[in-house]
N, C-alpha and C positions, 0 to 999 in steps of 0.2 A: 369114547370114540377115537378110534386110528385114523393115521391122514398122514398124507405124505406133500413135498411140492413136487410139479411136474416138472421133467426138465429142464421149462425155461425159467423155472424160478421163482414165478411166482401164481401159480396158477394151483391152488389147494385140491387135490386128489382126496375125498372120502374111503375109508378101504374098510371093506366088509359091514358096513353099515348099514339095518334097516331102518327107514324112517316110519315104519309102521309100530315101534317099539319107541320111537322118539320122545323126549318128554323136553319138557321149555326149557330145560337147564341144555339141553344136544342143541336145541335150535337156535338158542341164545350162545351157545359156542360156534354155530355156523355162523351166524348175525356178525358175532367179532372179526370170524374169518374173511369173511364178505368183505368188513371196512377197510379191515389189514389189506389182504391182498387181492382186492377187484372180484374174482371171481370166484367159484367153489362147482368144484364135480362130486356126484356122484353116480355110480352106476348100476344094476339090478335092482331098480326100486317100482314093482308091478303095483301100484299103489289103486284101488277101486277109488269111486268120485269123492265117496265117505270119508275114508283114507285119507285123501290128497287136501281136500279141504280142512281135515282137522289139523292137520301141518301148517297150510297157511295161515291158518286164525291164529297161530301159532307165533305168528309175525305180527305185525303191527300195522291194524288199516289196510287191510285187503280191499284193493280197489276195484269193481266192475269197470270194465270195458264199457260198457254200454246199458241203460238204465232197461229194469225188465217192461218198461212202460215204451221204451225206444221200438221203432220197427223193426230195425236190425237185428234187437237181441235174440230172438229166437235162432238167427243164422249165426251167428258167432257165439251164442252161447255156449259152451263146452255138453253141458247136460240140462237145461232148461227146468226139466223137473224134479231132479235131487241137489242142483244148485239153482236155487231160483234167483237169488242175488245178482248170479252172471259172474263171479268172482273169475272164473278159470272160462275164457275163452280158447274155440279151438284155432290151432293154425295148420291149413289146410284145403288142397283145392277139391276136398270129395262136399260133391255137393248137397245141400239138405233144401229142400223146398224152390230146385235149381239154383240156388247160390251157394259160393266154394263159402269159407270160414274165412278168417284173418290170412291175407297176404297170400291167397291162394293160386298165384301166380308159377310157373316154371322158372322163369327167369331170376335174376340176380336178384337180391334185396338188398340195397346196396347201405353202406354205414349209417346207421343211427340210431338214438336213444329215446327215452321215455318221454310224449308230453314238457320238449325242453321247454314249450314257451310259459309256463303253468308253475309259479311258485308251488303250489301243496302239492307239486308230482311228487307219486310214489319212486323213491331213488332205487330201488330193488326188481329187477324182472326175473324171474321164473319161469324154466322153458322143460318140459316133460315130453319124454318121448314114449306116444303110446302104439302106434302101431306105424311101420311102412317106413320105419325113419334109416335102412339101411342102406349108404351111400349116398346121403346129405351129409351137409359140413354146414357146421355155424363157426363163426370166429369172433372175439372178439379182443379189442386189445385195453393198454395199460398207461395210461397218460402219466399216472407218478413215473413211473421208469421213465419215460419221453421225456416228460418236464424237465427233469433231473440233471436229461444229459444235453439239454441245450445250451448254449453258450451262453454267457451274460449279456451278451449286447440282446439277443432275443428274450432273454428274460426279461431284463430292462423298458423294451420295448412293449411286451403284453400286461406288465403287471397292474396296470391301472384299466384296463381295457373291461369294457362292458359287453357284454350282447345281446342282437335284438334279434331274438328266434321265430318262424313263425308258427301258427299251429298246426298239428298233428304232422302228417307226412306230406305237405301240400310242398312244391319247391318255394323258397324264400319269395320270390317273383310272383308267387300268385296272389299275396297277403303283403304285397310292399305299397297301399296306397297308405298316403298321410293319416285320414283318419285309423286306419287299423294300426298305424306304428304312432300311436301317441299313448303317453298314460301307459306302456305294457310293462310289466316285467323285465330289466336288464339283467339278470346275474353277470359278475365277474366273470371272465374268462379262467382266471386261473382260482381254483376252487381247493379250501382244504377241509379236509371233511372228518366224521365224526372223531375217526383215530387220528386228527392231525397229518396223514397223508396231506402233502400237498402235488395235486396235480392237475388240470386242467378239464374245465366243462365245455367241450365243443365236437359238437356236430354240424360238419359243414354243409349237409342235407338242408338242414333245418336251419341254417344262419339268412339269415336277412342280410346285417351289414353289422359292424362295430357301432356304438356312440358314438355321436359326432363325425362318420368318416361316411364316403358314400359308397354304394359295393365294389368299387375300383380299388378304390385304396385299402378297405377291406381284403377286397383278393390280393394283393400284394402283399400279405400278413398271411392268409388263412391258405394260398396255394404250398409256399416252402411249409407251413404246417403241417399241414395233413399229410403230404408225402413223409412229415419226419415221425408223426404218429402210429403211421401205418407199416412203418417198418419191420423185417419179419420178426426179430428181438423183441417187439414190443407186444406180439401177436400170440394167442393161442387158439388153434384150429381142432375142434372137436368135430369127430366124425362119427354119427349118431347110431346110436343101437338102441332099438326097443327097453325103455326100463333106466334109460339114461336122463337124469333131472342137471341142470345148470342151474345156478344162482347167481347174479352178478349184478354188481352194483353200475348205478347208470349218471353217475356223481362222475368220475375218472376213468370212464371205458363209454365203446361205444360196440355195437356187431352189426355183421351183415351176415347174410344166408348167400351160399353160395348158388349159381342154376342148379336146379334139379327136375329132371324130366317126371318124375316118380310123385308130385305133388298131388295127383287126384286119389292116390292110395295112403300119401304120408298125412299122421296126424299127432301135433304136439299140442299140450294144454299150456297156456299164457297166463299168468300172473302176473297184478303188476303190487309190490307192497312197500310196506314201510320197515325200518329198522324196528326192534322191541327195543326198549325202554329199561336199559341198562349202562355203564363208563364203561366206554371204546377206548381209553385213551390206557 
């Protein structure tokens, strides 16, 4: 397998690659790529539902969106009856039984990551582009680079730091009573992960507040943050073409979807998985 880095440096370009010829030693070499540098492209990959599942099984604990017992799954399901699992949901406002799929909105989708508030989240998302995806943009960026170049007094400042996420895509505010913020899940803020990257687990969508701190004082941490996360150095903006797969780890990055008017025609398949079971380091 050929690969190059993008421009900015850290953003792993796949070249000439099919994943249809892929075998666990290609995937376990994107797996390491993924840990190293956040994220992984590649591009011409017209993969059928057969195809694309046998890839992700290919990874570790492919996770369904939504149980096939759920009401939902049939509307988010990717293919219902060649994936009955539900593993690959669509994202997508073309609708099936009048409802659009995941996030079928036109509008922004603005920064954030996988099930933060969820110890066993799968750290890996998978984003496939199958039809209508020309003239959308995903972005996502790179907190080891961030981390890196912050000053010591901020580092100093976060390194003991906890957060209290809430679930799924709800704003922090909707899930901030006592009983739902007791007993949860804190991960560190600053997070180093399989390959010893160290860089930081934060989405400020999904933050509740710090331990110990109340969302005030919280925002007077998490505002000069984010503006320094989101910087365009730290940023890579892919602009979608049919056939085009991303991988990216949700450990030290975080994306958003830019507006796109073209959502009832655009459709990508969502994976969310785990690393395979091999030494990142």
């Amino acid at each position: 397998m050929n690969y190059h880095l993008h421009e900015n440096g850290w953003t792993v370009i796949v070249d000439n690659f099919d994943l249809k010829k892929s075998t666990q030693e290609d995937i376990n070499l994107i797996a390491k790529l993924i840990a190293k540098y956040t994220c992984v492209v590649l591009r011409g990959q017209f993969l059928s539902i057969t195809e694309e599942l046998r890839v992700l099984k290919m990874f570790k604990d492919p996770e369904p969106l939504y149980k096939n017992t759920d009401p939902d799954f049939k509307q988010y399901a990717a293919d219902p009856d060649q994936d009955p699992e539900g593993i690959m949901c669509r994202v997508t406002g073309e609708l099936r039984d009048s409802k659009p799929g995941l996030a079928g909105w036109n509008e922004e989708l603005v920064w954030h990551c996988n099930h933060t508030h969820r110890e066993d989240r799968r750290p890996i998302i998978w984003l496939s582009g199958i039809r209508g995806t020309m003239g959308s943009r995903t972005s996502w960026n790179n907190t080891i680079l961030a981390y890196a170049d912050l000053d010591q007094e901020m580092k100093d400042k976060i390194k003991d730091i906890k957060c209290i996420y809430a679930g799924g895509m709800k704003l922090a505010e909707d899930r901030g009573d006592p009983k739902y913020l007791s007993g949860v899940w804190t991960p560190p803020l600053v997070h180093i992960n399989l390959a010893n990257n160290v860089g930081m687990y934060f989405s400020p969508l999904q933050l509740h507040s710090f331990v110990g701190m109340s969302k005030e004082e919280t925002a007077k941490i998490t505002t000069p943050l984010f503006e320094h996360v989101t910087k365009e150095k730290y940023l890579y903006h892919h602009d979608w073409e049919d056939g085009d797969i991303v991988i990216a780890e949700q450990w030290l990055g975080i994306h958003k979807r830019w507006p796109f008017e073209g959502m009832p025609n655009r459709l990508l398949h969502r994976a969310a998985l785990d690393f395979p079971d091999q030494n990142y380091t």
